[in-house]
N, C-alpha and C positions, 0 to 999 in steps of 0.2 A: 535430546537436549535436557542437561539437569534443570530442575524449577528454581534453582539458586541462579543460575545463569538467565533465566527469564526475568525472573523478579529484578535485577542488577540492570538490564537489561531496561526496562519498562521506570526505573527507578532514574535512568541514565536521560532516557524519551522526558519525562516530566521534567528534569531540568532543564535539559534544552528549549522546550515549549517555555519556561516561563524566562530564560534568556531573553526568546526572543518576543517577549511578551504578548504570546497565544495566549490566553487563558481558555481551560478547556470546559469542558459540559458537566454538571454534576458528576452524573454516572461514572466519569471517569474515577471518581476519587472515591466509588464506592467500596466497601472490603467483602471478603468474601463470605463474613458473617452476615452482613447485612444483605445481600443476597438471600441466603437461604426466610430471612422473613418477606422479602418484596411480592405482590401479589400479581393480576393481571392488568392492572394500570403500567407497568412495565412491558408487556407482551412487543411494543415494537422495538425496544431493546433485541429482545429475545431473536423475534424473527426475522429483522433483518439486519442482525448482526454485526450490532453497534458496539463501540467499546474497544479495549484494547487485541491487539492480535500479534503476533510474533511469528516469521517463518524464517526457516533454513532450508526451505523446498524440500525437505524429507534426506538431504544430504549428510546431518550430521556435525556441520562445519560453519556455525552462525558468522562467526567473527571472519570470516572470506565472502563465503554466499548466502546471505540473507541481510534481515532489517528488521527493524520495528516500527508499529504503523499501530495507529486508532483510526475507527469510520466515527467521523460525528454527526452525520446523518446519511438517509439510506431509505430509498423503497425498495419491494419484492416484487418481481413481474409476476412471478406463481402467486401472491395474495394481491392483488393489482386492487382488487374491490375494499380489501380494507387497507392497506396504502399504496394509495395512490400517487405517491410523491415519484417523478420521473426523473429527481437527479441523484447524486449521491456528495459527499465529502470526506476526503482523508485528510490526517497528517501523514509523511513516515520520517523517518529519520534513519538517518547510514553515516558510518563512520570512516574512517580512510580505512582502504582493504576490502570491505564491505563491496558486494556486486550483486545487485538484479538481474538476472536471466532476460537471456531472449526469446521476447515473446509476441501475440499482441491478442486481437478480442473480436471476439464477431460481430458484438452487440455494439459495445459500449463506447464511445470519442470522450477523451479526455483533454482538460487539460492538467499540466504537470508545473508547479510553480516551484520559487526557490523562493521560502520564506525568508530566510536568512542561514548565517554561518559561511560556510565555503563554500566552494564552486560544485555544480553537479554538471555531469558529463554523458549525454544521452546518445547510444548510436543509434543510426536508424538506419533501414531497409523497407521497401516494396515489398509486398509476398508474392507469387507465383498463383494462377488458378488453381493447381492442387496444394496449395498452402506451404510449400516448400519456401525458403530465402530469394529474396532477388540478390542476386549481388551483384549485379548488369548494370543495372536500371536507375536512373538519377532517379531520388526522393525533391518532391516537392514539400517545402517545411513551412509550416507557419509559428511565426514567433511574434508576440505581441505588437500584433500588424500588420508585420511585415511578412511576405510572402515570396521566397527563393527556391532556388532550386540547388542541392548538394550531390554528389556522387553517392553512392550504394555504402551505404556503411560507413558515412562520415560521423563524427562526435560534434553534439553541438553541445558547446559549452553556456549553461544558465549560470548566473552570477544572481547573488541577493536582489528580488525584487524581477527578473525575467523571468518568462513562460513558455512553453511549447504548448501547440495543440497535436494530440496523439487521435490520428481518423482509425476507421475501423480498419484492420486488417494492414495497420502498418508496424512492421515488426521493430522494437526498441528493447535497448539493455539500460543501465545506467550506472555508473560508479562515482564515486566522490577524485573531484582532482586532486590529484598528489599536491598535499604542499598546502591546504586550502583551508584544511580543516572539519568535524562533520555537519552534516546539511538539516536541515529541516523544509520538508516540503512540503508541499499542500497537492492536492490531487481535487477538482471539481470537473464531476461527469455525469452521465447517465446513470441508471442504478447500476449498483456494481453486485456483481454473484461470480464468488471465487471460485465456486463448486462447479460452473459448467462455461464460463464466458473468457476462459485464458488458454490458448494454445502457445505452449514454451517448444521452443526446439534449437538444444534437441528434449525431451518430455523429462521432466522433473516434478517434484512433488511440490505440495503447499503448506502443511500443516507438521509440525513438529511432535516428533514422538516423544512425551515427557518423561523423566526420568525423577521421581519423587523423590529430593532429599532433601526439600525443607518445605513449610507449610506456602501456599499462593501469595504474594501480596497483592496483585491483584487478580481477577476471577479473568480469564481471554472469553475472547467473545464467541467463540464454541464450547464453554466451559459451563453457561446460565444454568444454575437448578430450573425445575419447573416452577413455576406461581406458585406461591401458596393461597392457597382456598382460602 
């Protein structure tokens, strides 16, 4: 993915965000000069991997399969003694076209909010003891209180202001609805860890192979220099 297309991208996110009047956290507005002077007063920046992030699951294809997303807060179970913070918090934002994989988490219950914009479109399933799809099996959904039951692979449509709760080991996709416009959402959960707590199927990547042809506007959150001393 070229870094022109990231930066345009993350440039696109801060609009929306102040659309819908998110105001975000410092760090998000930092550049990636001021980066290289930050010390270790930043370190829970650093390790648990706060900041902006952009994926196309290693596909090549952002503007179909991927999104852009910032964690605004975040603990590490591997550093649990120095935070110890047990939730975490996203935005992401997706544009019509735009699609999240199907996935879901061993660890982590979410929920998935529609801040504002258009409509988001989540399907869900059951998984299987060997973590294989249900696609049998009614899902039980909880949605800002209310609690039903859908068929295997229904879409539950959130409008501005609705919520789903995402339990462990329930497989969901998501796309923006045709016609709606793009979404801004919130994500509040457990701590989140990209690197070992998302089983997609069928298996896709996370992290975008960058493609250098203009300098970062801003630094992603696998991207921190180390402190400076």
């Amino acid at each position: 993915m070229k870094r022109s297309r990231i930066n345009a991208a993350l440039r696109e996110m801060e609009r929306m965000a102040g659309a819908c009047r998110f105001a975000l956290p410092p760090f998000c507005g930092y550049t990636p000069e001021q980066w290289q002077t930050l010390g270790h007063e930043y370190d829970e920046i650093r390790d648990c991997m706060l900041g902006w992030d952009i994926t196309d699951y290693g596909l090549g294809d952002f503007d179909r399969i991927g999104f852009s997303l910032v964690t605004i807060r975040n603990g590490n179970r591997a550093m649990a003694d120095r935070y110890p913070k047990v939730y975490a918090e996203k935005l992401l934002y997706l544009k019509p076209g735009q699609y999240a994989p199907n996935h879901f988490h061993w660890y982590k219950t979410e929920d998935i909010i529609n801040r504002g914009g258009g409509n988001v479109l989540i399907r869900v399933y059951n998984s299987l003891p060997d973590e294989e799809i249900d696609k049998i099996t009614d899902v039980t959904v909880h949605t800002d209180g209310r609690t039903y039951t859908v068929p295997a692979g229904s879409r539950i449509r959130l409008r501005p202001g609705e919520s789903i709760h995402i339990q462990q080991r329930l497989y969901h996709d998501f796309s923006v609805e045709e016609g709606t416009g793009p979404v801004l959402l919130g994500e509040v959960s457990q701590c989140n860890d990209d690197n070992s707590d998302n089983r997609f199927n069928p298996p896709v990547g996370r992290f975008p192979q960058i493609e250098e042809d203009e300098p970062p506007y801003r630094l992603l959150c696998n991207e921190y220099p180390p402190a400076k001393d």
